[in-house]
C-alpha positions, 0 to 999 in steps of 0.5 A: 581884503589883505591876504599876507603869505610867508612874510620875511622881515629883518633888523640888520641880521636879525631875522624878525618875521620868519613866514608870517601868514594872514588874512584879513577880510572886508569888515573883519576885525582881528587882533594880533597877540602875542608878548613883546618883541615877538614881531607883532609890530614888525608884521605892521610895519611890514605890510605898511612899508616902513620895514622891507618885506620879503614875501607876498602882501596882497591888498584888495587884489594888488601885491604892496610889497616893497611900495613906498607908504604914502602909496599905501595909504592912499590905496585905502590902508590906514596905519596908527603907529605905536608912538603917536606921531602928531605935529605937536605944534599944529591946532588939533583940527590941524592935525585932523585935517591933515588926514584928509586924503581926497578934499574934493569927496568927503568919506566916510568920516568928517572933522565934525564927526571926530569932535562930535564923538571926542568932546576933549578933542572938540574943546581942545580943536584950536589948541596944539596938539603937544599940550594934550594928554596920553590919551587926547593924543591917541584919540587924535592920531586914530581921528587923524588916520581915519579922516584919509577914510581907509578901508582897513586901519591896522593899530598898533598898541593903542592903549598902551601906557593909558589910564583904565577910563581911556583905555575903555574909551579907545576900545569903544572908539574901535568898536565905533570904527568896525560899526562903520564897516572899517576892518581892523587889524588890531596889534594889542596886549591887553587881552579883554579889549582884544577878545571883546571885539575881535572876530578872529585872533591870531597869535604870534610867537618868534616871528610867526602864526602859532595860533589862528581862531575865534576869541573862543577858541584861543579862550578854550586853548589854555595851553597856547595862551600858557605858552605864548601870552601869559606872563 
């Protein structure tokens, strides 16, 4: 479904991404490890548009590279960013339907699903959205990106700076969304959601792959999680 080969990105004259290769296939959820600033949320980016890429992306059979964002979503990629980006003075079910990218054809998930399975969000759907917690808003942002019915939805650091219980919630939430068939490329730090739900994992270090394989795998490799993940 997503096919990345040789992956350049760069920050002025910082070269960031150098040779980045990935695949993602329908279904699958693979996490992306690694520690902070090795290029993890830059490979996202890349892919999604909001960095200029060098080097081939490849999307259900189409290169991506280089096109606009919007372009990109609306071909079925799904992107939750890092910082949460949510119109704060939008309602909730605002902010919901704001996701929404075909309003004559319902997807695969409705406004009524995100406030079945998100009772905060159901009691706060009239409320702004900048009054919610941490939390709300993170569940908001995946909701909100989940209601343009992507096929694949890459999300970056969704429980970070979260409390324990809603850390579990967001890891039940991305659960939920593989259930339903949605591939996922999951950028994250905490280690046991990711090796919970992940098919494949991939570990990056200075701005390339160092590591693909099976949670069990990367668990049976102690000297790739010494070099590479652990602090």
């Amino acid at each position: 479904m997503l096919q990345v080969a040789d992956l350049h990105a760069y920050y002025g004259k910082s070269h960031i991404l150098q040779g980045v290769d990935m695949h993602i296939d329908a279904g699958e959820v693979v996490s992306l490890l690694g520690r902070n600033g090795v290029g993890r949320s830059t490979t996202v980016k890349a892919i999604m548009g909001e960095v200029p890429p060098q080097g081939s992306i490849q999307f259900k059979g189409r290169d991506i590279a280089g096109l606009p964002s919007y372009r990109i979503a609306r071909l079925g990629l799904g992107y939750v960013p890092e910082h949460r980006d949510i119109f704060a003075s939008l309602t909730v079910r605002q902010n919901l339907l704001l996701g929404v990218k075909d309003t004559s054809s319902p997807g695969k998930w409705r406004l009524e699903d995100m406030l079945e399975m998100f009772p905060n969000l159901a009691a706060r759907a009239d409320t702004a959205a900048g009054v919610l917690s941490g939390g709300e808003k993170q569940m908001l942002t995946i909701c909100r990106t989940l209601m343009g019915d992507p096929e694949l939805i890459m999300i970056d650091e969704p429980t970070e700076g979260l409390a324990p219980l809603i850390v579990q919630q967001v890891g039940d939430l991305i659960a939920e969304i593989a259930r339903r068939g949605v591939a996922i490329l999951l950028v994250e730090q905490k280690l046991s959601i990711a090796m919970r739900i992940s098919h494949r994992v991939y570990v990056m270090g200075h701005g390339r792959i160092v590591f693909e394989g099976t949670p069990d795998q990367l668990n049976a490799n102690p000297a790739v999680r010494k070099e590479w993940l652990e602090v």
